[in-house]
matplotlib code that plots the C-alpha trace (Angstrom):
import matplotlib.pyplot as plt

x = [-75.4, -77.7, -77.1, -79.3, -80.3, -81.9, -83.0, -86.3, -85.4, -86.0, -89.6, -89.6, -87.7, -90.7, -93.1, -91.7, -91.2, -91.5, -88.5, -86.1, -84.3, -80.5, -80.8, -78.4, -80.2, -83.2, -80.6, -79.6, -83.0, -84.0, -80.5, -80.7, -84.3, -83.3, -80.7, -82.2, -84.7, -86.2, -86.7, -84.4, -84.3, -86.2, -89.3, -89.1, -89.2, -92.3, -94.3, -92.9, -94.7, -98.1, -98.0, -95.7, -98.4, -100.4, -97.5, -96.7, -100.1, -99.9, -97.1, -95.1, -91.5, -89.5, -87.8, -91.1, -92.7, -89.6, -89.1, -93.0, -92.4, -89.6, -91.6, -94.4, -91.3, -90.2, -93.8, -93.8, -95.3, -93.3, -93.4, -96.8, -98.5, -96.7, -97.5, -101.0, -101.4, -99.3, -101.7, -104.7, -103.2, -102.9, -105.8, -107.8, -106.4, -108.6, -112.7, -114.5, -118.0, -120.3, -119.8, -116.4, -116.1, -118.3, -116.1, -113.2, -114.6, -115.1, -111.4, -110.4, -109.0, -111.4, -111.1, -113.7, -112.0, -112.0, -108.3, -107.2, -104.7, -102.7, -101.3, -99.8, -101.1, -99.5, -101.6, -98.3, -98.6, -97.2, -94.3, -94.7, -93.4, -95.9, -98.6, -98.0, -97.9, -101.4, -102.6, -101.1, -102.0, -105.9, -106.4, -105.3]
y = [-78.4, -75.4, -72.9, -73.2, -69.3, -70.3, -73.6, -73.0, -71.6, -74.3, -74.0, -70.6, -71.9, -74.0, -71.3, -69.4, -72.0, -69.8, -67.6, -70.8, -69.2, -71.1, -71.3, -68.6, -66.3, -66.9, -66.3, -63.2, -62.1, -62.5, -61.3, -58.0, -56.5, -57.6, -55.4, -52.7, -52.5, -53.1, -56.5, -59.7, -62.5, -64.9, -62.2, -62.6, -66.2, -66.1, -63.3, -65.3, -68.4, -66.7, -64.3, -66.0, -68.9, -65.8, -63.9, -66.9, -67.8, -63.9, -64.6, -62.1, -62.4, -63.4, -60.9, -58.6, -60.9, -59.8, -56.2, -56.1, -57.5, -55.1, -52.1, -53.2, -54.0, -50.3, -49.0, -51.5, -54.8, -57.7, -61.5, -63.4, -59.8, -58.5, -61.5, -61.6, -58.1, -58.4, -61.2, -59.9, -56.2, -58.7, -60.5, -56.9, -56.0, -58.3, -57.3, -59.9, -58.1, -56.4, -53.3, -53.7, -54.3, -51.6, -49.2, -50.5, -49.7, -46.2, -45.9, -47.1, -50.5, -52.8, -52.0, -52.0, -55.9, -56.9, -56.4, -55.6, -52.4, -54.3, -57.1, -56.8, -58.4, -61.8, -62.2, -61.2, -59.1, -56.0, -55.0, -53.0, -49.9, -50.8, -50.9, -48.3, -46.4, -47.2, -46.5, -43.3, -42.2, -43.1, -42.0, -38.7]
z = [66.8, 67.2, 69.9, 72.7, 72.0, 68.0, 69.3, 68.0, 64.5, 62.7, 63.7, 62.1, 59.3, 58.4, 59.3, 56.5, 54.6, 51.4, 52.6, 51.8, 54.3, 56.2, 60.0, 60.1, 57.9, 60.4, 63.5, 61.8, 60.6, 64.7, 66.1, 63.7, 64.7, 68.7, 68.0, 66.4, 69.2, 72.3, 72.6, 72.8, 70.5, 72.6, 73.1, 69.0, 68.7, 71.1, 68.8, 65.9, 67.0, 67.9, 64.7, 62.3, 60.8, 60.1, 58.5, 56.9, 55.2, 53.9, 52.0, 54.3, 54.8, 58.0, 57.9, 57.3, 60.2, 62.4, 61.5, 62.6, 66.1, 66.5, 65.7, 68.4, 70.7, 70.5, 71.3, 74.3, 73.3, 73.4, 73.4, 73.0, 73.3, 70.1, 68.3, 68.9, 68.4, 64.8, 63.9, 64.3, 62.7, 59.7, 60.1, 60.3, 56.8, 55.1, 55.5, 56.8, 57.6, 55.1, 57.1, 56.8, 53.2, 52.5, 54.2, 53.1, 49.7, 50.7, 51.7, 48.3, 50.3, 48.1, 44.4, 42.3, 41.1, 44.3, 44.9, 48.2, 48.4, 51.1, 48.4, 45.5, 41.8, 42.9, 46.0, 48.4, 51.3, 51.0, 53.4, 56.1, 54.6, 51.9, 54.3, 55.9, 53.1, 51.9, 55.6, 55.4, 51.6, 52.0, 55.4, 54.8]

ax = plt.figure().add_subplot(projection="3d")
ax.plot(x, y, z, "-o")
ax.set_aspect("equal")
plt.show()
């Protein structure tokens, strides 16, 4: 049986569906960035299940999903806030408004194809260090 801790791994097993990830890959994926930070597993699962369908439907990882919630954990938001927060940083990549597109333009975030700098050619979210990257190169 599972552990009372990863209970609710599976859920994020079919969250990220696309990860074809084992329960214990998710347990260790969710273990590892409690570890490397601030936060405890449980605060994880909870900003996995208000940012993870958002992740998810960005083709980002589990393991990009969790490294995220970590970071926001170290700065000093955790649990449903980091989760919320990390969804709507995702959901804010992607211009919605004519304002926004037309700035994003101006950045060089919307190519002159229409391609988004924050995915790659096959439609996947760049990871974080991706991201953060392009943040970094065109707001220079």
């Amino acid at each position: 049986s599972i552990p009372p801790l990863y209970s609710k791994t599976p859920t994020a097993l079919n969250t990220f569906k696309l990860d074809a990830l084992r329960v214990t890959q998710a347990a260790d994926i969710l273990a590892g960035a409690a570890n490397a930070s601030s936060t405890d597993v449980m605060a994880l699962k909870v900003g996995l299940s208000q940012g993870g369908v958002v992740a998810s439907s960005m083709r980002m990882t589990m393991l990009d999903t969790a490294t995220g919630l970590a970071v926001f954990a170290q700065n000093g938001l955790e649990g449903s806030d980091a989760g919320t927060s990390f969804k709507m940083m995702l959901s804010n990549l992607i211009p919605t408004t004519k304002a926004q597109i037309e700035l994003s333009k101006k950045l060089g975030l919307i190519m002159s194809d229409g391609s988004n700098a924050f995915f790659d050619q096959s439609g996947r979210m760049k990871d974080l260090a991706g991201i953060a990257e392009v943040m970094k190169t065109k707001f220079a």
